[in-house]
N, C-alpha and C positions, 0 to 999 in steps of 0.2 A: 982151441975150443971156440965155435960161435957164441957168436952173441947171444945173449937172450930176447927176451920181448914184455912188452908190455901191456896188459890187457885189461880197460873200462868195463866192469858188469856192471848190465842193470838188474837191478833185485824189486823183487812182488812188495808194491805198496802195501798190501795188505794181506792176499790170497797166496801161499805158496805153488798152487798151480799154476801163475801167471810167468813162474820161472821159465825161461826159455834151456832147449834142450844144448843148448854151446856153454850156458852161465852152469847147469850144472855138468856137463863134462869140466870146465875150466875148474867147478871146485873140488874136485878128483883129482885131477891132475896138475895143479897149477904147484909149482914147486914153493913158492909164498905167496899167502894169502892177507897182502893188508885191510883190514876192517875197520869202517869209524868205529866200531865195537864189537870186542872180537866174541862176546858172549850172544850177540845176536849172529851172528854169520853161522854160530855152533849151532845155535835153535832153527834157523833155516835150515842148515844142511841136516839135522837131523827130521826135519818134516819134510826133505826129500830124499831122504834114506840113502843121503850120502855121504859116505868117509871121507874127509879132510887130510890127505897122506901129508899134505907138504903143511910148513914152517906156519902158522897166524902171528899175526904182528898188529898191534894195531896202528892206525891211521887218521888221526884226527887233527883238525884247524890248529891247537894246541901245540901239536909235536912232528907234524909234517916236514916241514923243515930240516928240523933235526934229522927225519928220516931218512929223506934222500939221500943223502949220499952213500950208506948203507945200502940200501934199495938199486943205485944205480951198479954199485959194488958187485952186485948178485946177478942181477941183468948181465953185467959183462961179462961175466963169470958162466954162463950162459940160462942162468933161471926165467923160467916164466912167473913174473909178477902178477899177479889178481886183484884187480882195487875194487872193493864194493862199498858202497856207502850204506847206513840204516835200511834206509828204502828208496827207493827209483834210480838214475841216471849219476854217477859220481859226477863231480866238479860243477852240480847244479842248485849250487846254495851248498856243497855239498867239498869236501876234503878230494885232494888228487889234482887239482892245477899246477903245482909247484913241482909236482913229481912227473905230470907230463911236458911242463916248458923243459925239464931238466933231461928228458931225453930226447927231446929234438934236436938240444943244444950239444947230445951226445952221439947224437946219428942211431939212437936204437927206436927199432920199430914200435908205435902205440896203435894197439886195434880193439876195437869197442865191438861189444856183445850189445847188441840194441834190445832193448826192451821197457818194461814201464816207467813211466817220470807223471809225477803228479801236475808237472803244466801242463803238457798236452791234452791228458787225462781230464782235467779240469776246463779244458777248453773247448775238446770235445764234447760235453756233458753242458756245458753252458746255456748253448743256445743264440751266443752271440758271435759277429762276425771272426770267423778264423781265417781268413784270407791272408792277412797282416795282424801280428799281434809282435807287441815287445815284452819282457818277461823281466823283473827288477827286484827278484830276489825278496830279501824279507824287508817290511814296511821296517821305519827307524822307528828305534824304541822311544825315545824323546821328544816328548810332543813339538816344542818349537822344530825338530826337525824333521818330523813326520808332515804336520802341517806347511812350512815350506817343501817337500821332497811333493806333495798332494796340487800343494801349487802352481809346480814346475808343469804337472802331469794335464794343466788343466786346459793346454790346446789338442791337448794329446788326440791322433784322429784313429789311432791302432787302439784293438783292442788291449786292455794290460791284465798281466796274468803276474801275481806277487802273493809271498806267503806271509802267514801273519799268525802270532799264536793266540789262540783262546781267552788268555786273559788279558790280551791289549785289545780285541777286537771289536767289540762295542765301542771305544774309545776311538779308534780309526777309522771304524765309518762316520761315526756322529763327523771327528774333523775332515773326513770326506766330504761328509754332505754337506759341509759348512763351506768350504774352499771349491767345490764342483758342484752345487746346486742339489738340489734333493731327490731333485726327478731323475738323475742320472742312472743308468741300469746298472743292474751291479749282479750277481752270483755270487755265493759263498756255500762250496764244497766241503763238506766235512766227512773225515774216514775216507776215501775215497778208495772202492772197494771192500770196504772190510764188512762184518754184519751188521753194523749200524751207519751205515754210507747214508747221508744226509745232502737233498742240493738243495739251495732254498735262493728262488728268485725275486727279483724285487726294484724297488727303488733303493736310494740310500737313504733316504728318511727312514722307508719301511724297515730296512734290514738293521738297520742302528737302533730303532723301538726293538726288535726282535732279539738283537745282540746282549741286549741290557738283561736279561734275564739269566744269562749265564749259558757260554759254553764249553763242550769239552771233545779233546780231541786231533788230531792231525789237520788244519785250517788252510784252504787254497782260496784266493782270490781273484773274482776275474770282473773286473773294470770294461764297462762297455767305453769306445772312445767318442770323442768329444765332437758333438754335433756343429761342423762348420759352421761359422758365425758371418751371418749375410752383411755387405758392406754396411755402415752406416752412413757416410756421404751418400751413395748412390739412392739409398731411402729418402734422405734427408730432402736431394733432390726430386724424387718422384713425389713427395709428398708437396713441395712447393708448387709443382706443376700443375696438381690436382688443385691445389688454395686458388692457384690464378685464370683457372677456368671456374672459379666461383664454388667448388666445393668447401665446408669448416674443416679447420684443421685438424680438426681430431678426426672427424670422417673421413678426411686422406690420410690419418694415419691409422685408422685402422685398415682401411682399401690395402695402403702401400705395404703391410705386413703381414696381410691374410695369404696363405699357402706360400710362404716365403720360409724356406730350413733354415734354422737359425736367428732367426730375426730375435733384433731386440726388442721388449714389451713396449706398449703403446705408450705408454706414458715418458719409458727413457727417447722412446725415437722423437715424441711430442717435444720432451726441453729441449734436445738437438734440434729439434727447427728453430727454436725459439733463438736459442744461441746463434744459431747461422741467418739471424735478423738484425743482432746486435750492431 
């Protein structure tokens, strides 16, 4: 007997018409259907009026593990596997990594049903640069490590797209706008699709006043990246230059950081002169 296969759905964040026409032939036909939750895969497939013939099992961070090797059992035996996650993209914050390194490691084929993922989603809907963006999963629950993980982020020149839930999220921007400035751009998608789909744009100050009132909901975040920081020596020098043609210091520092991206504020560039007189 052949082999079987192994097959990624993506499922409707929120719309079940957003299903693509392969995820629902796959849940017709797929001889087993692992789900992070097998009682939602049933209310999907029943809002698109369709029967589940093969085996539900479920699939989650928990019991994955354990899974696989059953899983691969079935594949060799020649079954088609079906992983779908809650909602969008498996292995995206999401259960099914473990289960596709274990069939590469097995030589059986893994094929992905493409369709909705709430980074994308949320990135497209932003407003901010998507040329380049990194994606980091969900913010740490733990403030000291949320705030350092915020830290790291803070040359970051990519857009960042990361999930966050509801009742940390006030909490994550304030320590945003503490570690990356206030003025930074920020997005925060909520529901995304569903009938209360919410985008709300803003600074991190702004968003973090707005957080504190409470929200609810499925939460995507999308971090504008991090405005190249102009040399400081090279100001330090231009502003000296400006002093010894007889302009005040403060006036060559404000000259030397007017229409400059990134420049640091007059008054840090002003001690750097100071210091580089020492």
């Amino acid at each position: 007997m052949a082999d079987g296969r192994l097959l990624l759905g993506a499922t409707p964040l929120g719309q079940p018409g957003d299903a693509s026409p392969r995820l629902v032939a796959a849940l017709r036909t797929a001889d087993v259907v692992a789900a992070e939750d097998t009682r939602r895969v049933r209310t999907l497939a029943k809002a698109l009026d369709v029967h589940i013939a093969g085996k539900v099992v479920s699939l989650f961070d928990a019991n994955e593990a354990a899974r696989v090797p059953a899983l691969l059992t079935e594949m060799q035996g020649g079954a088609t596997v079906l992983v779908v996650s809650d909602a969008g993209m498996p292995l995206i914050s999401d259960p099914g990594y473990r289960l596709v390194v274990a069939c590469a490691e097995a030589g059986l084929p893994v094929s992905c049903l493409p369709g909705p993922s709430a980074v994308t989603t949320a990135l497209a809907v932003s407003g901010l640069p998507g040329e380049k963006f990194c994606f980091e999963g969900f913010a740490p629950r733990k403030p000291a490590a949320r705030r350092a993980w915020l830290a790291a982020l803070a040359d970051e020149r990519r857009t960042c797209v990361f999930f966050e839930s509801p009742r940390r999220l006030a909490d994550c921007l304030r320590d945003a706008a503490d570690e990356l400035g206030g003025e930074r751009r920020v997005v925060v998608c909520r529901e995304l699709t569903k009938t209360h789909e919410e985008v709300r744009r803003g600074t991190l100050a702004e968003l973090a006043d707005w957080a504190v009132e409470g929200v609810l909901g499925e939460i995507t975040v999308v971090l504008a990246g991090a405005t190249p920081r102009a040399d400081l020596s090279a100001l330090v020098a231009e502003v000296n230059r400006l002093a010894a043609d007889g302009m005040r210091v403060k006036d060559a520092c404000a000259q030397a950081i007017a229409d400059v991206p990134g420049a640091v504020s007059r008054r840090e560039l002003y001690d750097a002169v100071l210091r580089s007189r020492d």
